[in-house]
C-alpha positions, 0 to 999 in steps of 0.5 A, spaced: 794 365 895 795 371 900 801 372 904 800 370 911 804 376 915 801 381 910 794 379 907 794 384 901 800 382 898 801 375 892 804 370 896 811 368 892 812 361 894 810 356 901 814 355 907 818 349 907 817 348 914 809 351 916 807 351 910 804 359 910 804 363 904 810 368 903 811 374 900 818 376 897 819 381 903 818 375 909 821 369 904 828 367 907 832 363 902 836 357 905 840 352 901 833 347 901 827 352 899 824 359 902 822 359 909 817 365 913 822 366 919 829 363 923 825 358 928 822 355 921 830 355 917 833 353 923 828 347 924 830 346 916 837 346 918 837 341 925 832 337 921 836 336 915 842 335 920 838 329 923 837 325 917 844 326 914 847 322 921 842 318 920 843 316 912 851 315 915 849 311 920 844 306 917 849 307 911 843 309 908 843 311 900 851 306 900 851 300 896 855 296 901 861 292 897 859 287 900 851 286 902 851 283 910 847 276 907 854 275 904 858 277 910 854 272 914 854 266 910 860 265 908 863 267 916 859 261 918 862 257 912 869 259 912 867 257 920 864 251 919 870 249 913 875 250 919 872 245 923 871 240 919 879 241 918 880 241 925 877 234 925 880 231 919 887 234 922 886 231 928 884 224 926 886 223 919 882 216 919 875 220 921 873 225 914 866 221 914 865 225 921 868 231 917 865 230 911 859 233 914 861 240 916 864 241 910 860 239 905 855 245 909 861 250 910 862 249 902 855 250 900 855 257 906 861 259 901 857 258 894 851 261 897 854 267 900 857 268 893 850 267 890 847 272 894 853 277 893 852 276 885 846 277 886 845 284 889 850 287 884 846 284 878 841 287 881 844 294 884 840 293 892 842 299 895 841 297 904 
C-alpha cells in the first residue's frame, strides 16, 4: 500500500479515522494509533470522549454490587412485608388476610437473593 498524500513512498501504517495509507512523514501518533491529519486525530479524540461519558453513564464495563433484577425484587418484597405487617398491626386477629402479602413479600426477598447470587456466580457485567 502506497501513501495517500505521496504516491511513491511505502505506507507505514492506515489512519484510524479515514482509513488511507500514511507514510512516516504524514503519520501523527495520538494515544489510539496513528492519524493522517488534526481533523482525523481530533475526531479520535471527541469520539473517544463520546464513548467514554457513555460507558460512565450506562455504568458500562462496571460490575454493579448489586444487579438492578435484585434492587427491584426485594424493594417490592421489603414492600409487600410492610403491608403485611401494617395489617397484622392493625388487626392482630386478621394474619390470614396478612398472611398472603407475606408469604409473596417472602418469596420477592428469596428471589431477589437468587438472582443476586447468581449474577456474582456468573460474573454478568450490565
Amino acid at each position: 500500500m502506497q501513501c495517500f498524500v505521496h504516491h511513491e513512498v511505502a505506507a507505514v501504517g492506515i489512519c484510524r479515522t479515514c482509513g488511507k495509507g500514511i507514510c512516516p512523514a504524514c503519520a501523527r501518533e495520538i494515544d489510539k494509533g496513528i492519524v493522517c491529519s488534526e481533523a482525523c486525530a481530533q475526531f479520535v479524540t471527541d469520539n473517544q470522549a463520546i464513548v467514554d461519558r457513555a460507558k460512565r453513564v450506562y455504568s458500562i464495563g462496571v460490575k454493579p454490587k448489586i444487579p438492578l433484577g435484585a434492587w427491584f425484587f426485594g424493594t417490592m418484597g421489603v414492600v409487600m412485608l410492610g403491608i403485611a405487617a401494617l395489617f397484622l398491626w392493625t388487626d392482630p386477629h386478621g394474619w390470614p388476610v396478612a398472611a398472603y402479602p407475606g408469604a409473596f413479600g417472602l418469596l420477592l426477598v428469596v428471589f431477589a437473593v437468587f438472582v443476586w447470587r447468581r449474577y456474582r456466580a456468573v460474573g454478568l457485567n450490565l
